[in-house]
C-alpha positions as CSV (number, residue, x, y, z in Angstrom):
1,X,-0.2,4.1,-9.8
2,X,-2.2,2.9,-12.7
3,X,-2.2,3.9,-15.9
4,X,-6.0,5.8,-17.4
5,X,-7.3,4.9,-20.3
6,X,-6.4,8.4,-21.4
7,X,-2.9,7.5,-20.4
8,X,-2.8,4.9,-22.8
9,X,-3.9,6.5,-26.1
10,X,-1.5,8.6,-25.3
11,X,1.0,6.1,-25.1
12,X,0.3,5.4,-28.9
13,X,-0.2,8.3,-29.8
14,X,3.6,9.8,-28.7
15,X,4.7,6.3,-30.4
16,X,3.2,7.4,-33.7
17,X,4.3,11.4,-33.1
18,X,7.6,10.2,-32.9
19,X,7.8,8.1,-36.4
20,X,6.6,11.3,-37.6
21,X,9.9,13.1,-37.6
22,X,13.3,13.7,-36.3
23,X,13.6,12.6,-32.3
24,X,15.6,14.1,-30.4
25,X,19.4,13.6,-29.0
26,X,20.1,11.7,-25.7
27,X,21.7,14.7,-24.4
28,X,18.4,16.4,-25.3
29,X,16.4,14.4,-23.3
30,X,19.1,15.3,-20.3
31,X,18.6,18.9,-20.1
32,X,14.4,17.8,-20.4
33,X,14.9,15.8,-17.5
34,X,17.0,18.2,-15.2
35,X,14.2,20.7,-16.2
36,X,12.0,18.6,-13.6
37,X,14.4,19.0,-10.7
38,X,13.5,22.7,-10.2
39,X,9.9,22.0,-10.7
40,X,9.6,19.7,-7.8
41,X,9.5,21.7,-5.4
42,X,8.7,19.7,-1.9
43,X,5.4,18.7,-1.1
44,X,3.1,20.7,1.5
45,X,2.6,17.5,3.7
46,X,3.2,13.9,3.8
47,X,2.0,10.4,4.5
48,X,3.9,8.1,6.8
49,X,4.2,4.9,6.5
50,X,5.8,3.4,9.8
51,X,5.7,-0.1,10.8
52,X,2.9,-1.0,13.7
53,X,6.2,-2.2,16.2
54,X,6.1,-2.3,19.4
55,X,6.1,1.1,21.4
56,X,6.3,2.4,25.1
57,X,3.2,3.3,26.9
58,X,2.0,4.2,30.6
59,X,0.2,0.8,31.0
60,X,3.9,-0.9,29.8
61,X,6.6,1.8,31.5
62,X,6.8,-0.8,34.2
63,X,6.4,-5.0,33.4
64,X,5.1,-7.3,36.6
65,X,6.0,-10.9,36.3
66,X,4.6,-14.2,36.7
67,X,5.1,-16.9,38.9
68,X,3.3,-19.6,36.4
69,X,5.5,-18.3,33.3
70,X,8.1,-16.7,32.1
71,X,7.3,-12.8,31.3
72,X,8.5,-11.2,27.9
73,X,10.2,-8.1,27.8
74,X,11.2,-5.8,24.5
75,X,13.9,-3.2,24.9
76,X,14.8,-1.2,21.8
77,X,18.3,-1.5,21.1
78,X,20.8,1.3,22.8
79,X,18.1,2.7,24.8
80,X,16.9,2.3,28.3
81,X,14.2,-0.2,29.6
82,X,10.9,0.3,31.2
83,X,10.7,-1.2,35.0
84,X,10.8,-5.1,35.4
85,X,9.3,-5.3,38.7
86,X,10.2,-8.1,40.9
87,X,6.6,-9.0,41.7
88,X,3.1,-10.1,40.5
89,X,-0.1,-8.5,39.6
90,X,-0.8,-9.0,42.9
91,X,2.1,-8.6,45.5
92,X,2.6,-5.7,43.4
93,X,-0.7,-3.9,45.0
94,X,0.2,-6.2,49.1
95,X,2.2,-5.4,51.9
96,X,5.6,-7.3,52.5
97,X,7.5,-7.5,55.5
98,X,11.3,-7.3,54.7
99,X,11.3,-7.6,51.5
100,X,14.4,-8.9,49.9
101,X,15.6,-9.0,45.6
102,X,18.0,-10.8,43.8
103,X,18.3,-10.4,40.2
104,X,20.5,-13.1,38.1
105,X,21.6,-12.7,33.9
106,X,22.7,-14.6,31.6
107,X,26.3,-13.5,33.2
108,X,25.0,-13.9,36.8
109,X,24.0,-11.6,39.5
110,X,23.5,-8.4,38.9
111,X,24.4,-5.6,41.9
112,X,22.9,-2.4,42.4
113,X,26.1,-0.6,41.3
114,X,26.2,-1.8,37.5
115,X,26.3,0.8,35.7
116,X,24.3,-0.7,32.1
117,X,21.6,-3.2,34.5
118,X,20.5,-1.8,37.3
119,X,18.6,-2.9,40.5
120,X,16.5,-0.1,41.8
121,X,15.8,0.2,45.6
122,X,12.6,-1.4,45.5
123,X,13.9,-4.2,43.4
124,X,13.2,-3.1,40.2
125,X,15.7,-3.7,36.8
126,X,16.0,-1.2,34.8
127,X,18.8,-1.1,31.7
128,X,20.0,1.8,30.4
129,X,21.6,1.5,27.3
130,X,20.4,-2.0,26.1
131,X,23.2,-4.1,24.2
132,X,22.3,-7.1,21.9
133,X,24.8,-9.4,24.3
134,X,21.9,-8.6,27.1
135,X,19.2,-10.2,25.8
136,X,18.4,-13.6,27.7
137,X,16.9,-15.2,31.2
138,X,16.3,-13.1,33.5
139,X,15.6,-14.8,37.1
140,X,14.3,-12.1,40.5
141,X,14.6,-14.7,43.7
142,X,12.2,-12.8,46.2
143,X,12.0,-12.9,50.0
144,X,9.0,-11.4,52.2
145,X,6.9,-12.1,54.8
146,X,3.4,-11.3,54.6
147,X,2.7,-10.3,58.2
148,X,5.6,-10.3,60.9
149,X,4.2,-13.3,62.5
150,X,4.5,-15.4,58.8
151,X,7.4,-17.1,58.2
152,X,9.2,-16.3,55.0
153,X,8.0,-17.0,51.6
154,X,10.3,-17.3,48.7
155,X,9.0,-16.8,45.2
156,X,11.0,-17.0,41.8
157,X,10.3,-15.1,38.6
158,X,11.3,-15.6,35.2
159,X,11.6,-13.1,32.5
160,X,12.7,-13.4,28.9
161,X,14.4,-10.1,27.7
162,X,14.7,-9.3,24.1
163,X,16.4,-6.2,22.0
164,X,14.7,-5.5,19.2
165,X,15.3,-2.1,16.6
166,X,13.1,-0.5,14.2
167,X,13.2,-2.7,10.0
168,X,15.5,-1.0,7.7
169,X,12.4,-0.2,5.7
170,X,12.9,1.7,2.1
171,X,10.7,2.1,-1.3
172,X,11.4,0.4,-4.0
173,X,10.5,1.9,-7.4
174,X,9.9,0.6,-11.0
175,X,9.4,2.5,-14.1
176,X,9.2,1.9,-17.9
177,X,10.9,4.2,-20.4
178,X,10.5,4.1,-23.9
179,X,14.1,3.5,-25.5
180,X,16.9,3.5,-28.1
181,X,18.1,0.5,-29.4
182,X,18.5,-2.6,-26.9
183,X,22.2,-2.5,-28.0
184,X,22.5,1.4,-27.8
185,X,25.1,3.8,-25.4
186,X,22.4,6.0,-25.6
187,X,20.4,3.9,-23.0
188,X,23.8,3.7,-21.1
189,X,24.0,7.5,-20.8
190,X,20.5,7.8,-20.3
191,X,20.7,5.2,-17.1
192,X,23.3,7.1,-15.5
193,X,21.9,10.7,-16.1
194,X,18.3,9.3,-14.4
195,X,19.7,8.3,-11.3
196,X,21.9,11.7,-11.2
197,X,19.0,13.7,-11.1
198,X,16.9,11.0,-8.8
199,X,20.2,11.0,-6.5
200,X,19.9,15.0,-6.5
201,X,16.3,15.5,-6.2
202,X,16.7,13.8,-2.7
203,X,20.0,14.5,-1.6
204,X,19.0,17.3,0.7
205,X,16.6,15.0,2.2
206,X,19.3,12.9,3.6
207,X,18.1,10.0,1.5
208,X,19.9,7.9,-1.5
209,X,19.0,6.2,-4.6
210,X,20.4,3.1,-5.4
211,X,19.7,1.3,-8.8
212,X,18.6,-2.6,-8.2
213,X,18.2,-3.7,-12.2
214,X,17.9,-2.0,-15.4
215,X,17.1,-4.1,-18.4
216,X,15.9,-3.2,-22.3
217,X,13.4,-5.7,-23.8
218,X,11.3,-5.8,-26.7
219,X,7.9,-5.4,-26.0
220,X,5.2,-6.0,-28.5
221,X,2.4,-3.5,-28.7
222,X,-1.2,-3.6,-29.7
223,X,-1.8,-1.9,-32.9
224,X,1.8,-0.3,-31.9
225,X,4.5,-2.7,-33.0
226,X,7.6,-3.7,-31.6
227,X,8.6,-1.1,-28.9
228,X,12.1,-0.8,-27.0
229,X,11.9,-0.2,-23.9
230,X,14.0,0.1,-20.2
231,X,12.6,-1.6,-16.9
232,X,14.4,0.2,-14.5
233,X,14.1,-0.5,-10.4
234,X,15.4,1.3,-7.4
235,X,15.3,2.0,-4.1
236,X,15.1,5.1,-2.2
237,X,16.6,4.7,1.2
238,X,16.9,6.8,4.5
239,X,21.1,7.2,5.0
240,X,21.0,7.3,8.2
241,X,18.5,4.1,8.5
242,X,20.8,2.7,5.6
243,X,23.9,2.8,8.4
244,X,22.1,1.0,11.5
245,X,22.6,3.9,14.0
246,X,20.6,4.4,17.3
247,X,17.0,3.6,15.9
248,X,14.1,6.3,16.6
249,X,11.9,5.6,19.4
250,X,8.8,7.9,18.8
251,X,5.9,7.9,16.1
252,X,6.9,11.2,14.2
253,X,10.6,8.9,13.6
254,X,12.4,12.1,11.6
255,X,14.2,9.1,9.0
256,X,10.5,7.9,8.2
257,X,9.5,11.7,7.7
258,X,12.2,12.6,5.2
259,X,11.8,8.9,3.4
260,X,8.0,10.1,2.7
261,X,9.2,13.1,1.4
262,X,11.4,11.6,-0.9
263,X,8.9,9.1,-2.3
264,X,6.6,12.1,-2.9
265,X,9.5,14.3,-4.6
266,X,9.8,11.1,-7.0
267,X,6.3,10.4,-7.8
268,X,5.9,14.4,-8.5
269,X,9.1,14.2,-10.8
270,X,7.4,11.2,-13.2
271,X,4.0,13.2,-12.8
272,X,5.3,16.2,-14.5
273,X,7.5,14.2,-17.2
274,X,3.7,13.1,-18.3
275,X,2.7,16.5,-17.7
276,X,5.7,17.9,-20.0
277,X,5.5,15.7,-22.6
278,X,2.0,15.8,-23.3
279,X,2.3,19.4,-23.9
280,X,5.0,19.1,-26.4
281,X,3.7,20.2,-30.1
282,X,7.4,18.5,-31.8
283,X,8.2,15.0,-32.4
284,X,9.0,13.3,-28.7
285,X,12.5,12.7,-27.5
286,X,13.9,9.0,-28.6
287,X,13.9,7.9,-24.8
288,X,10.6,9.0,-22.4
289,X,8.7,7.6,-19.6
290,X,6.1,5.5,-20.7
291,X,2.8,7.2,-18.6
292,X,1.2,5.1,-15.8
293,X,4.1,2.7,-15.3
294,X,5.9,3.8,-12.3
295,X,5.3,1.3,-9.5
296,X,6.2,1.6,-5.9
297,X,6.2,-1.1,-2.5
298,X,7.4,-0.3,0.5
299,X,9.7,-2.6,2.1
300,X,10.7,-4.0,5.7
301,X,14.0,-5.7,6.5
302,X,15.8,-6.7,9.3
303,X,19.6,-6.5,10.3
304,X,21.7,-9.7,10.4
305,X,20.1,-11.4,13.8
306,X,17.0,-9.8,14.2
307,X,13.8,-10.9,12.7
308,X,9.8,-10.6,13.0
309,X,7.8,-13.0,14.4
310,X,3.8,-12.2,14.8
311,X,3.5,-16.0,17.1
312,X,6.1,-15.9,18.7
313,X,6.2,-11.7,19.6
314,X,2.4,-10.6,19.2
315,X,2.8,-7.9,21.6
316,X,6.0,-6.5,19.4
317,X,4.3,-7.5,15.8
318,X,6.3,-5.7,13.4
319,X,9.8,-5.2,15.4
320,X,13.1,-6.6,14.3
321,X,13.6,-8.7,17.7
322,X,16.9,-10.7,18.2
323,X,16.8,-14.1,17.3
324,X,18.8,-15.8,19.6
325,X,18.9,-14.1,23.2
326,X,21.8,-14.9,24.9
327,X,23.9,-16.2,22.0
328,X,24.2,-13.5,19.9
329,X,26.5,-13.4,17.4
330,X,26.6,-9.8,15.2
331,X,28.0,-11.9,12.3
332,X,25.8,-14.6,12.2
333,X,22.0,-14.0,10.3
334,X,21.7,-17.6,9.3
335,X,20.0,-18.9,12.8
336,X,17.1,-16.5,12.5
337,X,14.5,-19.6,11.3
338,X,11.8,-16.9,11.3
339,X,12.8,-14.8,8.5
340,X,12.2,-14.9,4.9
341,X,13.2,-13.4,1.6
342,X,9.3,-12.4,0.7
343,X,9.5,-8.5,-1.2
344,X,5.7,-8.3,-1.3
345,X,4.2,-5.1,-0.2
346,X,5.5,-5.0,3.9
347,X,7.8,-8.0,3.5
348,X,9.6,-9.1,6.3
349,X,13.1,-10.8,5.6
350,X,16.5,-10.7,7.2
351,X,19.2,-8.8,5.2
C-alpha cells in the first residue's frame, strides 16, 4: 500500500492537531484500538497466493522411464506416489513376451510385499506414504521378449526419486506509528497491546502473529519537525504450516485459505484506524498509525533439508525438494548449496 497525497497532508495535519491541545493517554489509545477488532468483521472473499509447485495431473499420475537417462520423480512428503512404470515411451504402448521386473533402492530390492514401496503386478512402483529416508536411485532391471521366437532382451532404467513439501510461506508486515518519547513505557505498553489485538483478530483463523523488530527513531519531517516514531515488523503465520505437519496436496490448500484471510483482517484493521482517526474532531491520541505506511511481502521458506531449485527441478519450480536424496539427515540444513537467505517478495531460503 502507498500512501495518497491526501494521505500525506493528512499526516501533517494530525501532527499539528495534536500540538494543538491535550493528547490522549496510552491506555486511551488501547480501548481506540480494540474498538477495531469488532469492526473487522471477515472479508466476503479472498485472494490466494500459493506457490506455482509442482502438482499431480492425468498426463503425470503414471512416470515412463528412459533408457538414455535417468527419469526424475517428485513425491510430496507422507503421501503416496504416482505410477513409476518399468518401461519407455514406447514398450509402454508394445507387446512383451514374459515379461519380468525387478526394482532395486537405495536399501536394495524391493518385493512385492513391502508394505511403504510397492511393486504392482505389472511392474509398476508405487509408494505410499513417502518418507524423506526414501528419496534416491531407483534401478527397474527388465526382461521380455518381443515375439516368442526372440531371444530375451534385458533393459535397465534409472530413476531419481525426490520428496519434496509445500514452503512454509507467511506475510510479513511493517507499519509506522507515530510515538511517545523514544525512551518512553508508553511505547512499551503500546507494543504489547498491538500485537494482543493482532494475535486476537486472527486467532480464530488458526493463524499467529509473531513480532520480528520493533524500533523508535527520530525522523525528520518536511515542514513537520522532528517526529517520534515506531517501525514495527511481523509476521502472520498459518499454525498449522508453522508446525511442519502432513502438507496440503490440492490448489484450494485450507492453511493458504485462512492465511489470506488473516492478511485481509489486518489490512482492514489499519484501513479503519485511518478511517477512525480522520474522523476525530479532538486533539489525536499521543501514539497513531502513520496513514499509508503499512507494508506487506509474502514469503517462501523451506524446512531444514529441503530447498528450491528452478535448474536443477524445472518441472517442480517452486517446491521445497530434498537436498540430498539418499543421505538425508533431518538435522542437517547446511548441505542444501541451493538455498539462500534472500526476503525479497517470493524469497526462497532454507530456515
Amino acid at each position: 500500500m502507498e500512501a495518497s497525497a491526501p494521505g500525506r497532508r493528512r499526516r501533517w495535519g494530525w501532527r499539528r492537531a495534536r500540538g494543538a491541545g491535550c493528547a490522549l493517554s496510552w491506555a486511551a489509545v488501547g480501548l481506540v484500538l480494540s474498538a477495531f477488532v469488532a469492526r473487522a468483521s471477515p472479508p466476503v472473499g479472498y485472494f490466494i497466493r500459493f506457490p506455482r509447485g509442482f502438482r499431480l495431473t492425468q498426463e503425470t499420475v503414471k512416470i515412463v522411464g528412459s533408457s538414455s537417462f535417468p527419469v526424475k520423480v517428485y513425491v510430496m512428503l507422507h503421501q503416496k506416489s504416482p505410477h513409476v512404470l518399468c518401461v519407455t515411451p514406447r514398450l509402454r504402448n508394445s507387446e512383451m513376451i514374459d515379461p519380468s521386473f525387478q526394482w532395486h533402492g537405495p536399501k536394495g530390492r524391493i518385493i512385492s510385499e513391502n508394505s511403504t514401496a510397492q511393486v504392482t503386478s505389472t511392474g509398476s512402483l508405487v509408494f505410499q506414504n513417502f518418507e524423506e529416508g526414501m528419496s534416491g536411485v531407483y534401478t527397474c532391471f527388465l526382461e521380455y521378449k518381443p515375439t516368442v521366437e526372440e531371444i530375451v532382451k534385458n533393459i535397465q532404467l534409472k530413476y531419481l526419486i525426490y520428496a519434496y513439501r509445500e514452503p512454509h510461506y507467511y506475510y510479513q508486515f511493517t507499519a509506522r506509528y507515530h510515538a511517545a518519547p523514544c525512551n518512553s513505557i508508553y511505547n512499551i505498553s503500546f507494543e504489547k497491546k498491538l500485537l494482543q489485538i493482532l494475535s486476537k483478530l486472527v486467532l480464530d483463523l488458526s493463524c499467529e502473529v509473531s513480532l520480528l523488530k520493533s524500533e523508535c527513531h527520530r525522523v525528520k519531517m518536511q515542514r513537520a519537525g522532528l517526529q517520534n516514531e515506531l517501525f514495527f515488523t511481523f509476521s502472520v503465520s498459518s499454525l498449522d504450516t508453522e508446525k511442519g505437519p502432513k502438507p496440503c496436496v490440492d490448489h484450494n490448500c485450507e492453511s493458504s485459505k485462512r492465511l489470506s484471510k488473516a492478511k485481509n483482517l489486518i489490512e482492514r484493521f489499519f484501513n479503519q484506524q485511518v478511517e477512525v482517526l480522520g474522523r476525530r474532531s479532538e486533539p489525536l491520541p499521543e501514539i497513531y498509525y502513520i496513514e499509508g505506511t503499512l507494508q506487506m511481502v509474502w514469503i517462501n521458506r523451506c524446512f531444514p533439508g529441503y530447498g528450491m531449485n528452478t535448474l536443477k527441478h524445472p518441472r517442480c519450480p517452486e517446491c521445497c525438494v530434498i537436498c540430498s536424496p539418499g543421505s538425508y539427515n533431518p538435522r542437517d540444513g547446511t548441505h542444501c548449496l541451493q538455498c539462500n537467505s534472500s526476503l525479497a517478495f517470493g524469497a526462497k531460503a532454507c530456515l
